[in-house]
ZAMARGU-4260 file (C-alpha; in steps of 0.2 Angstrom, whole numbers, plus 5000, padded with zeros to 4 digits):
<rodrens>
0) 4897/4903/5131 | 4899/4904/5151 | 4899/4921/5161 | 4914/4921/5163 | 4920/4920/5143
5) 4923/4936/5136 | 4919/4940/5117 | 4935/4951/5111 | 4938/4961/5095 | 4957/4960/5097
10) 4968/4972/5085 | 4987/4972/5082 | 5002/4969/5073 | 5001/4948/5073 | 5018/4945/5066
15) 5027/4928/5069 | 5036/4929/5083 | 5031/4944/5092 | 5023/4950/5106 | 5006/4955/5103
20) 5002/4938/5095 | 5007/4930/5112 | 4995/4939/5122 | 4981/4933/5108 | 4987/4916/5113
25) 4986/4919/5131 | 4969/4927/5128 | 4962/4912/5119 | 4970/4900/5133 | 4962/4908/5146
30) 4944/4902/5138 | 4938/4919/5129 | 4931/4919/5111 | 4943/4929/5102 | 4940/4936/5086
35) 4958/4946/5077 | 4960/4961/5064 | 4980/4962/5060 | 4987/4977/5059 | 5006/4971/5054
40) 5012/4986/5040 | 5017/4977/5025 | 5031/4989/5015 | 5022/4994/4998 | 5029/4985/4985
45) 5029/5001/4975 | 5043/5015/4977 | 5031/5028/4973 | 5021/5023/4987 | 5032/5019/5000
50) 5039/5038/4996 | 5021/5042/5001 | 5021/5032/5018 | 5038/5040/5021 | 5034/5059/5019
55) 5014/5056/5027 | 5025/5050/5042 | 5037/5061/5043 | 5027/5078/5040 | 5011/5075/5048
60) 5018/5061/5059 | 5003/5051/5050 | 5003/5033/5047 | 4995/5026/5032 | 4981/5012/5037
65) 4987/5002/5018 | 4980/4986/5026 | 4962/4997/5032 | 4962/4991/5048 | 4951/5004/5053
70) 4937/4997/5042 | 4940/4979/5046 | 4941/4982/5065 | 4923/4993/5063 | 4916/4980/5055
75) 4922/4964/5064 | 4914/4977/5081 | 4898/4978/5071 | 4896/4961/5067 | 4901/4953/5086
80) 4896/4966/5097 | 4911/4962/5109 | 4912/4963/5128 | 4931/4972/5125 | 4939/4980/5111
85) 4958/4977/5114 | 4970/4985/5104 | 4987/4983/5106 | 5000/4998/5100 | 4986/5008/5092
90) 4995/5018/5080 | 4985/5016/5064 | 4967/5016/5075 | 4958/5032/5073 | 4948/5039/5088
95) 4936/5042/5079 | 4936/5025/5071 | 4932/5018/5090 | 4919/5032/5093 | 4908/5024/5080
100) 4910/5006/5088 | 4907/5016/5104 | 4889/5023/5094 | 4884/5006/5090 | 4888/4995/5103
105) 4887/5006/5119 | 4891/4992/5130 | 4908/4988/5123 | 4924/4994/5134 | 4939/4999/5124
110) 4956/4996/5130 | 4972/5001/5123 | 4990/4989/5125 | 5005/5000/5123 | 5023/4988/5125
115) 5031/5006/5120 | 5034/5022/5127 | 5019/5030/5118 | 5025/5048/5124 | 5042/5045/5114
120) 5035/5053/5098 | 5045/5040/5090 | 5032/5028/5096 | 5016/5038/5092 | 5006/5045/5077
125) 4990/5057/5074 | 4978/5043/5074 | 4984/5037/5093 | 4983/5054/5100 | 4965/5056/5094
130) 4959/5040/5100 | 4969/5041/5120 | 4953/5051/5126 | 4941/5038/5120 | 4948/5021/5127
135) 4943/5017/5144 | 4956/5010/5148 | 4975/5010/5145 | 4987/5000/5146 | 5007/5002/5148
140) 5023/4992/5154 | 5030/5009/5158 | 5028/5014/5174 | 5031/5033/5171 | 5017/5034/5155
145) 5001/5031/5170 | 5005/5051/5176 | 5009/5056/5159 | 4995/5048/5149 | 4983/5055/5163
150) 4989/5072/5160 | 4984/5069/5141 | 4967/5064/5145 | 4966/5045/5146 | 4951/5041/5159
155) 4959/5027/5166 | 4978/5021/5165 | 4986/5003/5172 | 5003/5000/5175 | 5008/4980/5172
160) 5025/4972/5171 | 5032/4962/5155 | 5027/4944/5153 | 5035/4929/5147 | 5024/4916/5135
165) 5025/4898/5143 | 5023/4890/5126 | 5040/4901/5118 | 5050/4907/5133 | 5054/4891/5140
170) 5070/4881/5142 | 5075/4872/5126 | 5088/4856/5125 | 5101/4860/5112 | 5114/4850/5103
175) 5130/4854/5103 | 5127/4860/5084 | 5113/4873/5090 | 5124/4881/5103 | 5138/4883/5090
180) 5123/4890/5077 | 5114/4902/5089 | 5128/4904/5106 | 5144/4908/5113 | 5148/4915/5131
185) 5141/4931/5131 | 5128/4937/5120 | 5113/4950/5118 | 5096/4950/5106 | 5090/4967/5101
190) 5089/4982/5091 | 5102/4993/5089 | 5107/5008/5099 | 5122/5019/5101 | 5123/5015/5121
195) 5120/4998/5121 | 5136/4995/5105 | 5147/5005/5117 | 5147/4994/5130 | 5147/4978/5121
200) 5163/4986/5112 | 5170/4988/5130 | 5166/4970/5133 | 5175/4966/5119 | 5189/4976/5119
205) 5192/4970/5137 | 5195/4954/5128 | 5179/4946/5130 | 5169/4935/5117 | 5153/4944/5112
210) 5140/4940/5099 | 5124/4949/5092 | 5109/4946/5086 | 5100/4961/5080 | 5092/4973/5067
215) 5093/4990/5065 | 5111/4999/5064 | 5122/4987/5069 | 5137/4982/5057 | 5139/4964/5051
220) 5155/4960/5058 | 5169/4948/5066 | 5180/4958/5072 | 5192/4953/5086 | 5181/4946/5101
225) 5166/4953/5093 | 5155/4945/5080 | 5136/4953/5074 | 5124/4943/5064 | 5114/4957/5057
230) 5098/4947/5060 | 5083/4948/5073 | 5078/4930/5079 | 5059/4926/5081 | 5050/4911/5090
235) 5062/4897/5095 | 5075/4902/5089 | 5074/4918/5099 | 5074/4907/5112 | 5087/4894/5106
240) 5098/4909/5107 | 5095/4913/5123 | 5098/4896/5130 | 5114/4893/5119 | 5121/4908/5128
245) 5132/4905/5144 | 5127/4924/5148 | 5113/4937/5142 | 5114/4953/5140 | 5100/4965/5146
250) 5100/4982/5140 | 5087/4993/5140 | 5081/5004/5128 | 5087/5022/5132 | 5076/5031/5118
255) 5061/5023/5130 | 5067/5028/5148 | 5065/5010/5150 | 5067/5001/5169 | 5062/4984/5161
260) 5059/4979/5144 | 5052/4959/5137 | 5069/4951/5138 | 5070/4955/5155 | 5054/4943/5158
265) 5059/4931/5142 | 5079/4927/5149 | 5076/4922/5164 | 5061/4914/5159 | 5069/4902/5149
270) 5080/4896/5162 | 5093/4904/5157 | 5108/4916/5165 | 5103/4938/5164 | 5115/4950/5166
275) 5104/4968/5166 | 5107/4985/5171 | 5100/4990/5187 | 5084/4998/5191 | 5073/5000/5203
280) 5061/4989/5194 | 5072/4975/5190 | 5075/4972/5208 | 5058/4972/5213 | 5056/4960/5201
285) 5075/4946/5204 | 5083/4947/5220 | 5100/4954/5214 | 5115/4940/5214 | 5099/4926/5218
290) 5088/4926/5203 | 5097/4936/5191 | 5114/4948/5191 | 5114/4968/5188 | 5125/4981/5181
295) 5127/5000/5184 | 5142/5004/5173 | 5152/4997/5162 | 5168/4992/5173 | 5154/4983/5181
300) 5146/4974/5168 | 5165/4969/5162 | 5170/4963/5179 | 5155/4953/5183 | 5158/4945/5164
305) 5174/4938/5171 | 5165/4933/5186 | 5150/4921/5180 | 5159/4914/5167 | 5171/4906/5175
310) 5158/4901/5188 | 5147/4890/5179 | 5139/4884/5195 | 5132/4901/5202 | 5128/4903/5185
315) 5117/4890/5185 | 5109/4890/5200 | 5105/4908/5199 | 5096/4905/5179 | 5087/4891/5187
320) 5080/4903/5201 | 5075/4917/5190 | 5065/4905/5181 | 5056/4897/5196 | 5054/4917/5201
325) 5045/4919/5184 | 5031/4906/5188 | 5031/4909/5206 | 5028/4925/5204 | 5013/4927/5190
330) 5026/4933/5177 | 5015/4926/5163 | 5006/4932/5150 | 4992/4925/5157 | 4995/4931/5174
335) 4995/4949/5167 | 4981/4947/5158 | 4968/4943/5172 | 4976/4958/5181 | 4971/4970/5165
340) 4954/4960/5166 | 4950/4964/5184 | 4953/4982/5180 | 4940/4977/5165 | 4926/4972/5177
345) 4931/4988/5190 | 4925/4999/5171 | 4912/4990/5170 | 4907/4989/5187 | 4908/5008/5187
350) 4897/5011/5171 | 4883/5000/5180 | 4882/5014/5193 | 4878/5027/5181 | 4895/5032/5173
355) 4891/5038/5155 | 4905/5031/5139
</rodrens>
């Protein structure tokens, strides 16, 4: 092992598909020796027990560890004595769990990942408000969570923007089959919210072809100019989708306070055409009618619809530069990982000159 390899303990929800999983890829491609704990919750079979998990979360706002992660991710800490700790959406890790990796391998430097807005109590439970005190270092894609997690106790707090993963988000050649299966001229992929099927109705009722692909509460349906697969899409075909779509949607999560969310990295990075709303933060990150295309209302989004679809060329040329801002520009996973790791050494640095854990 070199100086510069880093032994990680990583610990998340590794699901096909997501987001945390890709950063374990990027980790692993960037030369460290990682070694993983999943944390994916896995519905009990049982309807007894998943009344338990229900009321534990709702009462005591308590997730139930049913897979032990604690005990696999104290144990796996034990047995590698890592350089990092890195766990990412720490909702079932106990503070206390990392206090006793802390005990035993006093070198170690603990960082939390949050993709979420972890001070939307949606987002949190008990076990990650016990442990934000004990991390060293925090993580988060929300800009407005570094004051806020600071005023809860976190000793250190780093701001990154979302990432794209080369080997998913990427263009993908379709047949004409594919962009009937996953396309059409306007679509979005996400989760359910009351904002976001308010404007796609506009669209729709403005006469314009929209389809969905998405979990949560959205209705299976193909009504007039408006058809919903009830169905989140993972991996390629997340990105299929994205490509067989002459125009994709952006909306952020209002529940989040969100100014940039993953498909804000992920469209444009697979060469393909983004229509988001406009934040302050998605203009730092596209030049606005360059590199992608914004909204602030409504009327807008509808109008610029009409615009970009019957202007394939602009279209084009604008998906093509987004996805050359992508790369340009460090929009990797990758990329933001070796940010988060010079904010590693700067803790480490910092101990070596007498800091105490």
């Amino acid at each position: 092992m070199n100086s510069t390899t880093l032994s990680i303990v990583y610990v998340g929800p590794l699901t096909h598909g997501g987001t945390c999983l890709q950063r374990l890829v990027a980790l692993r491609n960037l030369g460290h020796a990682v070694e993983a704990v999943d944390t994916a919750r896995r519905q009990p079979k049982l309807r007894l027990f998943r009344l338990i998990h229900e009321t534990a979360t709702k009462t005591y706002h308590r997730l139930i560890d049913s897979e032990p992660s604690n005990a696999a991710m104290l144990a796996l800490a034990l047995q590698k004595r890592p350089d990092i700790v890195w766990v990412d959406k720490g909702v079932l890790i106990e503070g206390r769990t990392l206090q006793a990796i802390l005990d035993q391998v006093p070198s170690v430097v603990l960082i939390s990942y949050s993709p979420d807005d972890m001070l939307n109590v949606q987002n949190q439970s008990r076990q990650y408000l016990s442990a934000i005190k004990v991390y060293h270092l925090h993580v988060t894609t929300k800009s407005y969570n570094v004051a806020e997690l600071t005023q809860k106790g976190a000793r250190s707090v780093v701001f990154v923007d979302n990432a794209f993963a080369p080997e998913r988000h990427r263009p993908i050649p379709l047949s004409e089959e594919e962009r009937m299966e996953f396309g059409g001229p306007v679509g979005f992929i996400g989760y359910f919210e009351e904002a976001r099927e308010r404007s796609i109705q506009c669209l729709a009722d403005s006469g314009l072809h929209v389809r969905v692909w998405g979990h949560g509460a959205w209705r299976r349906t193909h009504r007039c100019n408006l058809r919903v697969e009830q169905s989140p899409l993972w991996a390629d075909d997340y990105a299929r989708a994205i490509c067989a779509f002459d125009i994709n949607l952006c909306f952020l999560r209002k529940a989040n306070r969100d100014r940039q969310t993953t498909r804000s990295i992920e469209i444009p990075a697979c060469g393909a055409f983004m229509l988001a709303e406009r934040t302050d933060e998605h203009l730092r990150l596209f030049r606005e009618g360059e590199e992608a295309e914004f909204f602030s209302s409504d009327e807008e989004l509808v109008e610029k619809v009409r615009y970009y679809l019957v202007h394939p060329e602009r279209r084009e040329r604008i998906a093509a530069a987004g996805r050359a801002r992508c790369i340009n520009s460090g929009y990797s996973n990758a990329d933001r990982i070796r940010l988060i790791l010079q904010r590693y050494a700067d803790v480490v640095e910092t101990r070596g000159c007498g800091a105490t854990h």
